[in-house]
N, CA, C and O atoms as CSV, one atom per row, in Angstrom:
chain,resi,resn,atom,element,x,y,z
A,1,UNK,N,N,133.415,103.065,93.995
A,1,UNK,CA,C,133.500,102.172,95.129
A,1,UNK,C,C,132.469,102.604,96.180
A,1,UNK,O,O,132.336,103.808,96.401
A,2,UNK,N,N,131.664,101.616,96.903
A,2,UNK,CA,C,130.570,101.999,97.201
A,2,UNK,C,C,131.346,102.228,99.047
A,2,UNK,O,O,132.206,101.500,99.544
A,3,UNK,N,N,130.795,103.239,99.589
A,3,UNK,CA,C,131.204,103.872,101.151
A,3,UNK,C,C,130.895,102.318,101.685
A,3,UNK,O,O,130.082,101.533,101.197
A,4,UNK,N,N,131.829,102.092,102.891
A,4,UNK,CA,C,131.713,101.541,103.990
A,4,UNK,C,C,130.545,101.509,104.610
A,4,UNK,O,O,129.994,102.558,104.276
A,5,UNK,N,N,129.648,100.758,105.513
A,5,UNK,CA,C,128.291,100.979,106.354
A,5,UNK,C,C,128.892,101.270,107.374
A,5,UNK,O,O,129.965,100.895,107.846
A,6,UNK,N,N,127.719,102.350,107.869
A,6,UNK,CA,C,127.909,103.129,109.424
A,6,UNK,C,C,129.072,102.013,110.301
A,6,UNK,O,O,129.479,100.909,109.939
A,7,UNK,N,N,129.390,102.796,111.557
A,7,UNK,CA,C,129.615,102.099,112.074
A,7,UNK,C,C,128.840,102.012,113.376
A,7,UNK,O,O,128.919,101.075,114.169
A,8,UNK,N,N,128.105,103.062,113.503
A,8,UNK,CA,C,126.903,102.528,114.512
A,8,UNK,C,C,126.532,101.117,114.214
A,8,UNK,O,O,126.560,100.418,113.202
A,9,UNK,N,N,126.083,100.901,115.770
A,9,UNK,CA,C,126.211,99.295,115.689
A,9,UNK,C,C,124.482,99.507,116.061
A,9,UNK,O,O,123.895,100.499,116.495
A,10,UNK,N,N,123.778,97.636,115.555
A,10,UNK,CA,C,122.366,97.935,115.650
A,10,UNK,C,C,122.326,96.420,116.450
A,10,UNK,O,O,122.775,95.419,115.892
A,11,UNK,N,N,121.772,96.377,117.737
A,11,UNK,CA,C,121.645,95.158,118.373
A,11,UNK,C,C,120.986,94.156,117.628
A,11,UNK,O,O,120.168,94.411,116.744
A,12,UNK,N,N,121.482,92.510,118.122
A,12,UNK,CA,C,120.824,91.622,117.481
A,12,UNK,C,C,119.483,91.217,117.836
A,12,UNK,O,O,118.962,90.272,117.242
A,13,UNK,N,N,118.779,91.943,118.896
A,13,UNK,CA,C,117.641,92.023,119.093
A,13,UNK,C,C,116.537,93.192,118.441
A,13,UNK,O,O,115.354,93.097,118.115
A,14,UNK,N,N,117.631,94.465,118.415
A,14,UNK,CA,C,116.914,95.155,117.101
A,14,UNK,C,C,117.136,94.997,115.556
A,14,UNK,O,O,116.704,95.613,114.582
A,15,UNK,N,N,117.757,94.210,115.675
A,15,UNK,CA,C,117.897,93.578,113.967
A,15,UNK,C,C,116.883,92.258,114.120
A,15,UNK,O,O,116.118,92.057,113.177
A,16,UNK,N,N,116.856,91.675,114.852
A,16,UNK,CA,C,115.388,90.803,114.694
A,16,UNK,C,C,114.227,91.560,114.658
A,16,UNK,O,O,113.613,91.744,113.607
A,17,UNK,N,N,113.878,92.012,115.730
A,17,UNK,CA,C,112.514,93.076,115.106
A,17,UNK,C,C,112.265,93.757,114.157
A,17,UNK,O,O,111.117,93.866,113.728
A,18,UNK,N,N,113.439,94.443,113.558
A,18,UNK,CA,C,113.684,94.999,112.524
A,18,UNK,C,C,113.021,94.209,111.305
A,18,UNK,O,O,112.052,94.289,110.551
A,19,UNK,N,N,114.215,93.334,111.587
A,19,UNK,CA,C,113.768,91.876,109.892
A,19,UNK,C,C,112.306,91.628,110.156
A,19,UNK,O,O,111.518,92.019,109.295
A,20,UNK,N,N,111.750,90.917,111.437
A,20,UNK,CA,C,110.369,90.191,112.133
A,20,UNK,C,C,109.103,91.909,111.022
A,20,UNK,O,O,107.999,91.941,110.479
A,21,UNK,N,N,109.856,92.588,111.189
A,21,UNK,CA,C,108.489,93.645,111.602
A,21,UNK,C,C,108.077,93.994,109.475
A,21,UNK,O,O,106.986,94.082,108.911
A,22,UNK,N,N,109.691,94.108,108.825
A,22,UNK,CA,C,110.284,94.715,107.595
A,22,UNK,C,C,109.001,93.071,106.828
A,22,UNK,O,O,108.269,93.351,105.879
A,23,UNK,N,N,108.975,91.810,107.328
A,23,UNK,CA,C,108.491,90.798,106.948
A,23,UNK,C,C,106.894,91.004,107.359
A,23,UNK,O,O,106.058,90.960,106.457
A,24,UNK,N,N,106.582,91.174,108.405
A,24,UNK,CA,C,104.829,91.494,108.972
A,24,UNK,C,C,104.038,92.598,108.053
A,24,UNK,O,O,102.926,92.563,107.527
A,25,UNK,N,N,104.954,93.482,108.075
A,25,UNK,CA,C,104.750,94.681,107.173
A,25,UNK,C,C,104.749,94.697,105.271
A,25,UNK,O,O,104.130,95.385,104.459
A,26,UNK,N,N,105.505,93.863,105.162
A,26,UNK,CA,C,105.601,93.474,103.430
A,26,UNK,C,C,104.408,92.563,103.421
A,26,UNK,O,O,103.517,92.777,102.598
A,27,UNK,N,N,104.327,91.671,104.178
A,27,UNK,CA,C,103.439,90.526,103.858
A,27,UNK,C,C,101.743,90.822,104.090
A,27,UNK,O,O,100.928,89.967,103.743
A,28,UNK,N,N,101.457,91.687,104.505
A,28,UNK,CA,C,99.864,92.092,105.208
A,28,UNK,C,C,100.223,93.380,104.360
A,28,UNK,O,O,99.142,93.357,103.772
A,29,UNK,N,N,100.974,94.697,103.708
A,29,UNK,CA,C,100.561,95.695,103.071
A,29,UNK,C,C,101.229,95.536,101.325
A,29,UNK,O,O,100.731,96.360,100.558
A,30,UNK,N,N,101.921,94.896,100.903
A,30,UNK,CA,C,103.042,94.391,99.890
A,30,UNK,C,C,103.356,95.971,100.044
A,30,UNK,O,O,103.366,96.718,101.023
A,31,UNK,N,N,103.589,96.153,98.766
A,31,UNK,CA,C,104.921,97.237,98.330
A,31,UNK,C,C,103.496,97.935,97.324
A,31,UNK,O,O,103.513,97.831,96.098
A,32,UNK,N,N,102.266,98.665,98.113
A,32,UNK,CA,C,101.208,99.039,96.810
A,32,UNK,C,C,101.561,100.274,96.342
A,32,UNK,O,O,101.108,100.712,95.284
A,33,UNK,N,N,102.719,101.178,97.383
A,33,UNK,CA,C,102.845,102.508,96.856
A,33,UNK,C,C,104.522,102.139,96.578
A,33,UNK,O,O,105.282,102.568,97.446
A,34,UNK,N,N,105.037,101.507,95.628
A,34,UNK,CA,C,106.312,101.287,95.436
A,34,UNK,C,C,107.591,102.454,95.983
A,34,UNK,O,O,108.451,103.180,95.486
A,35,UNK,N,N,107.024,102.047,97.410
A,35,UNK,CA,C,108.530,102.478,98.871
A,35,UNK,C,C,109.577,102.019,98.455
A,35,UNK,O,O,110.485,102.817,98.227
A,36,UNK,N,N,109.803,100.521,98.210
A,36,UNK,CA,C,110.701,99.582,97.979
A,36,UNK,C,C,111.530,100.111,96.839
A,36,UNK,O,O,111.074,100.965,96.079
A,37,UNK,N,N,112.825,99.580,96.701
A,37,UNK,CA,C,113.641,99.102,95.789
A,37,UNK,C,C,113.614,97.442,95.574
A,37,UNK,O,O,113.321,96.653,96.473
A,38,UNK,N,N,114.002,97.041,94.108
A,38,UNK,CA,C,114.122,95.365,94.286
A,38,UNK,C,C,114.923,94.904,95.090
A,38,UNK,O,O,114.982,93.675,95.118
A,39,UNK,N,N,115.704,95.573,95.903
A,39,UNK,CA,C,116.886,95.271,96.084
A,39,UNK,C,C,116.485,94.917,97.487
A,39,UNK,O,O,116.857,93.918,98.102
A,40,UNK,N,N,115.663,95.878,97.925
A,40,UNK,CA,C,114.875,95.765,99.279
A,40,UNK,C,C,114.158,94.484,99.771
A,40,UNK,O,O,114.323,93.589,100.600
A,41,UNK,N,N,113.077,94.956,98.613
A,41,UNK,CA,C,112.336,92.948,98.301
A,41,UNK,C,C,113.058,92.002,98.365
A,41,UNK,O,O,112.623,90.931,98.790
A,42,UNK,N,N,114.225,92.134,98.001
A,42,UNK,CA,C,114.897,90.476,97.471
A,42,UNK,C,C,115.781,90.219,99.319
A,42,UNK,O,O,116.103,89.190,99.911
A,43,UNK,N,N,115.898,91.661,99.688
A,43,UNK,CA,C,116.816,91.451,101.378
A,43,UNK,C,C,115.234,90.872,102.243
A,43,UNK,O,O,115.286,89.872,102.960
A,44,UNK,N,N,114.118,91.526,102.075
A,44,UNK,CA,C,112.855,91.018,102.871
A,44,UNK,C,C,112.728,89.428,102.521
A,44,UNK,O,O,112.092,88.882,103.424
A,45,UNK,N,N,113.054,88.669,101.685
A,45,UNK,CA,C,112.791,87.707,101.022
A,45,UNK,C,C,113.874,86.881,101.317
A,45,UNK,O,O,113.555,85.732,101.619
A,46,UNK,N,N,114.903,87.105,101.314
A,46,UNK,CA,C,115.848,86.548,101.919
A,46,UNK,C,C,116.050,86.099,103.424
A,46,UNK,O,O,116.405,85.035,103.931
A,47,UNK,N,N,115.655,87.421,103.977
A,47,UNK,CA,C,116.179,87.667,105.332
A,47,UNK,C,C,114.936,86.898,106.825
A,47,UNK,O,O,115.071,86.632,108.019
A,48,UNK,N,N,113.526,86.797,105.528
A,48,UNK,CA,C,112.372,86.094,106.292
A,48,UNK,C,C,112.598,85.318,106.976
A,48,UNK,O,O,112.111,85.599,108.071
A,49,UNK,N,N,113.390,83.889,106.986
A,49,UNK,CA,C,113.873,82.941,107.955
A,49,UNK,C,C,114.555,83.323,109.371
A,49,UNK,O,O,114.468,82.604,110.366
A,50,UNK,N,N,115.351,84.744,109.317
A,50,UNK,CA,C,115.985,85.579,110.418
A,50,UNK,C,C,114.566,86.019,111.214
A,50,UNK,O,O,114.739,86.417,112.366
A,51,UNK,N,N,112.956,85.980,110.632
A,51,UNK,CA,C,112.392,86.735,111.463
A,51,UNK,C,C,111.408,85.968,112.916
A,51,UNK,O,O,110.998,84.808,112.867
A,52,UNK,N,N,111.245,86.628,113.768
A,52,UNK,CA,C,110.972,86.166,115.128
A,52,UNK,C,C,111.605,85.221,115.519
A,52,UNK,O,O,111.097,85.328,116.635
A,53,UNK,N,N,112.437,84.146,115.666
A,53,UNK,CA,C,113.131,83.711,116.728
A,53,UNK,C,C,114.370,83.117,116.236
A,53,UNK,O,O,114.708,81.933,116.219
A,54,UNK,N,N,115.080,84.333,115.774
A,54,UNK,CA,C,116.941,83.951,115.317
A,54,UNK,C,C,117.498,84.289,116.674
A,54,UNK,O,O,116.856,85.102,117.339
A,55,UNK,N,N,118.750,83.712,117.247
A,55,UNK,CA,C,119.438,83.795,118.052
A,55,UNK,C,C,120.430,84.770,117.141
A,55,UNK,O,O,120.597,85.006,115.945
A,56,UNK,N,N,120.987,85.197,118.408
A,56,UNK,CA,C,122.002,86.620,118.110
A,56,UNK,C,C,123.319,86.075,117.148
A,56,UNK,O,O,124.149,86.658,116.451
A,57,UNK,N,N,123.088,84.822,117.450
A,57,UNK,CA,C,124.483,84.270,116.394
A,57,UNK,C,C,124.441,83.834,115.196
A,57,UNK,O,O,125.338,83.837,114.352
A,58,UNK,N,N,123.064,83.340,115.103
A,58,UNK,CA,C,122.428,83.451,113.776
A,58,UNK,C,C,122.368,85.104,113.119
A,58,UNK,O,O,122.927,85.197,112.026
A,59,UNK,N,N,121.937,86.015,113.504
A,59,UNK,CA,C,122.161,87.350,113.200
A,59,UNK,C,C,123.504,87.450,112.674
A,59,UNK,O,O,123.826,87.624,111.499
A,60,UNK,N,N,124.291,87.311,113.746
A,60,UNK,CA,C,125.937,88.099,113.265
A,60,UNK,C,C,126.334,87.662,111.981
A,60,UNK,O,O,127.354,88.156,111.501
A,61,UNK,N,N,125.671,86.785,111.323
A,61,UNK,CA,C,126.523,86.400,110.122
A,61,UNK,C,C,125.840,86.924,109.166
A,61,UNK,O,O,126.252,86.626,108.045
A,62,UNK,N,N,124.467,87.957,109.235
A,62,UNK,CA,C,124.065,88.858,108.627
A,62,UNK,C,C,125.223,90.209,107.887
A,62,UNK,O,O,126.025,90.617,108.727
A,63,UNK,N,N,125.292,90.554,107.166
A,63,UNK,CA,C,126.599,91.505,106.159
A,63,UNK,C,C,125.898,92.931,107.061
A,63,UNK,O,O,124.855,92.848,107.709
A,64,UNK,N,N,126.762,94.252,106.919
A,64,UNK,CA,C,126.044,95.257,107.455
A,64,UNK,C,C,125.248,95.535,106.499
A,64,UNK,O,O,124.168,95.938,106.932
A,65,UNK,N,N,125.314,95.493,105.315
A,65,UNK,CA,C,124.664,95.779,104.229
A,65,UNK,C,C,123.493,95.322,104.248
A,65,UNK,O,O,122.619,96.023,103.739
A,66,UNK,N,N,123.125,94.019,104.836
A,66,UNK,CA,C,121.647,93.561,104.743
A,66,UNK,C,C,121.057,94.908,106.160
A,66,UNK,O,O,120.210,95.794,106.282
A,67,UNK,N,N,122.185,94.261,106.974
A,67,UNK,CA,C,121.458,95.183,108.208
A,67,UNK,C,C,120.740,96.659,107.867
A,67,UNK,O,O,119.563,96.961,108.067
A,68,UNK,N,N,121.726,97.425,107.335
A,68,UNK,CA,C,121.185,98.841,106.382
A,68,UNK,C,C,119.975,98.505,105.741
A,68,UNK,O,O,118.993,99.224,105.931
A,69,UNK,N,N,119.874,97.113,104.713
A,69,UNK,CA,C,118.550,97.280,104.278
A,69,UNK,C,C,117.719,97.291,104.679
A,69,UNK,O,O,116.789,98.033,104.364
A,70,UNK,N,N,117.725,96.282,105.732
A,70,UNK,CA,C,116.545,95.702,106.346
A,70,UNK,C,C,116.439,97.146,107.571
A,70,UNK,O,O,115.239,97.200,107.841
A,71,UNK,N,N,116.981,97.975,108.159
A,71,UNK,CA,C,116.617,99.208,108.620
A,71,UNK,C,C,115.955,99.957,107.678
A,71,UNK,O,O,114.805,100.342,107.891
A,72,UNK,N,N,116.495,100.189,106.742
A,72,UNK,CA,C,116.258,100.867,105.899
A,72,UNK,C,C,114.411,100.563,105.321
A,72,UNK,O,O,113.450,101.329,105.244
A,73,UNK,N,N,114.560,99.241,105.042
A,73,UNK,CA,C,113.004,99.065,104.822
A,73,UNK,C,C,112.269,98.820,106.213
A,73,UNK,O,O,111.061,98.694,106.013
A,74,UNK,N,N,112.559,98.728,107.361
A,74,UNK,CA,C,111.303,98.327,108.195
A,74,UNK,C,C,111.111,100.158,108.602
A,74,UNK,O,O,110.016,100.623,108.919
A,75,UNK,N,N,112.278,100.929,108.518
A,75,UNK,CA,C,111.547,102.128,108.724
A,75,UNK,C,C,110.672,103.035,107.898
A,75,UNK,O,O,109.944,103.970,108.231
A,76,UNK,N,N,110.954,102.485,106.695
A,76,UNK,CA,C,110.226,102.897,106.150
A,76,UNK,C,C,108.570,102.795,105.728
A,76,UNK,O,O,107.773,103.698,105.471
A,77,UNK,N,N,108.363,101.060,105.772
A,77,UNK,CA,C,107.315,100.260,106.158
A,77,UNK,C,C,106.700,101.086,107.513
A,77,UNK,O,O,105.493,101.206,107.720
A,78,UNK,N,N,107.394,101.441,108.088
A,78,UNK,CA,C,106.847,101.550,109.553
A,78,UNK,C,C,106.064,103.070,109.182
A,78,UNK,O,O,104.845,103.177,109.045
A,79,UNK,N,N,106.845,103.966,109.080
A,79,UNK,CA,C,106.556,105.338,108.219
A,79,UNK,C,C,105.290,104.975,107.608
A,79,UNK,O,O,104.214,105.402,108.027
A,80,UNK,N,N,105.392,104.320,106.785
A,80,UNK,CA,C,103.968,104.055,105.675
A,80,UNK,C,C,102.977,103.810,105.898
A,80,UNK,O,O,101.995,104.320,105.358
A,81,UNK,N,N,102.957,102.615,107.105
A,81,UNK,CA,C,102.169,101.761,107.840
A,81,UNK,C,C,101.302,101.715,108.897
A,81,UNK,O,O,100.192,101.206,109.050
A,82,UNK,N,N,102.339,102.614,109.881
A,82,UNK,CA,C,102.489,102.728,111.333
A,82,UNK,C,C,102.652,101.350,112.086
A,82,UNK,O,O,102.343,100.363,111.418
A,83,UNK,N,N,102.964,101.198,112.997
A,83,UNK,CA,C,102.757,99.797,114.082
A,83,UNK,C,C,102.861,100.315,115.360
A,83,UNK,O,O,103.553,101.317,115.539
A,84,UNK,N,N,102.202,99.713,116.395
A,84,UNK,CA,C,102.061,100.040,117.547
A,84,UNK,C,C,102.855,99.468,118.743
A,84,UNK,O,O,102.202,98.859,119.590
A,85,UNK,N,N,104.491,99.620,118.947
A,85,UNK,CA,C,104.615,98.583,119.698
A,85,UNK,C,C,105.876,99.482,120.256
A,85,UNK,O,O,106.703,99.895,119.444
A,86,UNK,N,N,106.012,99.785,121.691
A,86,UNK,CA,C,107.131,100.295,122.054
A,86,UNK,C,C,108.717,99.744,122.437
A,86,UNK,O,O,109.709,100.214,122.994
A,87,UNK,N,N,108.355,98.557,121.839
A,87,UNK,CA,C,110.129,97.602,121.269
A,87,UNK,C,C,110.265,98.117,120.420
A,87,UNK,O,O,111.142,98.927,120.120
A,88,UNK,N,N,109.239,97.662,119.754
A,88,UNK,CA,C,110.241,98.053,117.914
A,88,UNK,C,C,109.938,99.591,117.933
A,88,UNK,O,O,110.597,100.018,116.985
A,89,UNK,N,N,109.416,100.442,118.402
A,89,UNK,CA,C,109.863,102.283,118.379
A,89,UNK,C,C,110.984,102.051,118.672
A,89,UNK,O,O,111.915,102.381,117.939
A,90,UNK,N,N,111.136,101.474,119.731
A,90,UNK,CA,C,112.668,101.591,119.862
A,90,UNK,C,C,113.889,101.333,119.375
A,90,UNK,O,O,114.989,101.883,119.430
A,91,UNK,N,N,113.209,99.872,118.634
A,91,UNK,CA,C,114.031,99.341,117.229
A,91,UNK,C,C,114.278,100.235,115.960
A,91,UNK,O,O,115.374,100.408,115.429
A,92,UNK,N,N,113.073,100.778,115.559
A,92,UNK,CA,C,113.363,101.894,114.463
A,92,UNK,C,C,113.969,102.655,114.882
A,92,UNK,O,O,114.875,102.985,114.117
A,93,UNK,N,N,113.943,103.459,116.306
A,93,UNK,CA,C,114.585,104.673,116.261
A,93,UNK,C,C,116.197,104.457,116.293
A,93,UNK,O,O,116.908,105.385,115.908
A,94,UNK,N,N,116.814,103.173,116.773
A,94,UNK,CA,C,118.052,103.049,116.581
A,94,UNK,C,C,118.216,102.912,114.889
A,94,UNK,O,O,119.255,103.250,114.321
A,95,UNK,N,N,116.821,102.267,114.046
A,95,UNK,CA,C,117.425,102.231,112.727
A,95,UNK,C,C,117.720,103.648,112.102
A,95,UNK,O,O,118.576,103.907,111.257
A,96,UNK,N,N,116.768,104.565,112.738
A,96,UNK,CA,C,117.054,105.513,111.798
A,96,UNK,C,C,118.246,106.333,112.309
A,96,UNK,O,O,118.711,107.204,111.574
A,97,UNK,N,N,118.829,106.084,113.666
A,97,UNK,CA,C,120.457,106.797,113.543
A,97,UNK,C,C,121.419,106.150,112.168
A,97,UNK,O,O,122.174,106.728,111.386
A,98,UNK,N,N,120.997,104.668,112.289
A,98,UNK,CA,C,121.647,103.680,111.879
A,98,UNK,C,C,121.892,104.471,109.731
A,98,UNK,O,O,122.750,104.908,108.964
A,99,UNK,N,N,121.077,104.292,109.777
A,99,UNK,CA,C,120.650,104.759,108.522
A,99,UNK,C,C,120.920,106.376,108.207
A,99,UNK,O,O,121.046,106.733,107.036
A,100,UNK,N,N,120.980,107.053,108.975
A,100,UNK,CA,C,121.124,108.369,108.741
A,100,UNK,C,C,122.849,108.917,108.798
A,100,UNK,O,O,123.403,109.838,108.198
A,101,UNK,N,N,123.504,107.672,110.026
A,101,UNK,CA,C,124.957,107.777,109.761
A,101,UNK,C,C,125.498,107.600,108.472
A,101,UNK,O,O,126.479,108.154,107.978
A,102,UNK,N,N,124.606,106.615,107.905
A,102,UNK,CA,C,125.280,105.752,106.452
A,102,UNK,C,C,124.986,107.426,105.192
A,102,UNK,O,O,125.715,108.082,104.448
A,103,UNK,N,N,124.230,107.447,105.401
A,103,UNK,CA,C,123.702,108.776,104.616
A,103,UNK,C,C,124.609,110.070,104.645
A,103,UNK,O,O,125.008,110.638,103.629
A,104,UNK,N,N,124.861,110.430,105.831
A,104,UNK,CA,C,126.191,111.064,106.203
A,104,UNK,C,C,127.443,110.480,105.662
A,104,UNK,O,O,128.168,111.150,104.927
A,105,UNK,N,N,127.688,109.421,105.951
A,105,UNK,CA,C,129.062,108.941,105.836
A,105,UNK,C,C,128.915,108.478,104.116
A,105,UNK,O,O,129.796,107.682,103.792
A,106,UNK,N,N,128.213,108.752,103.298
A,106,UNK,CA,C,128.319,108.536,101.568
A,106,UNK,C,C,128.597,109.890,101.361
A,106,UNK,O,O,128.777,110.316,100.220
């Protein structure tokens, strides 16, 4: 049975940047040093319509599970990549509590 997701919570403004950035970042570098899981791809691919201008209520009906992914891949993208923008630093750095609770808590 797979653990519960964190319960750190990740704002719906850093879950848009998150998704916005996890989508900028796949689409201008793909996946050339295979970072990704499919599982990752298929949440970036999915989740593209959520990116740059979802309202927070459109978000909430996001699962935590996407949320984890989509942290999960824009920090890592970001790691790989770099981007220059002191929102989304700020967005990753809540992902990576976000992500590091879940890691703990398995």
């Amino acid at each position: 049975m797979r653990t519960p997701p964190p319960s750190t919570e990740i704002s719906a403004d850093d879950a848009q940047r998150l998704i916005t950035t996890a989508v900028v970042l796949y689409d201008r570098y793909g996946d050339g040093h295979d970072v990704l899981s499919s599982s990752q791809v298929e949440v970036v691919e999915r989740l593209r319509s959520f990116a740059d201008e979802s309202s927070g209520d459109e978000l909430a009906v996001l699962s935590p599970w996407d949320l984890l992914s989509i942290a999960t891949t824009a920090v890592e993208l970001v790691d790989l990549h770099g981007i220059d923008d002191e929102e989304l630093d700020a967005a990753v750095q809540a992902a990576r509590v976000y992500v590091e609770v879940d890691n703990a808590e398995s």
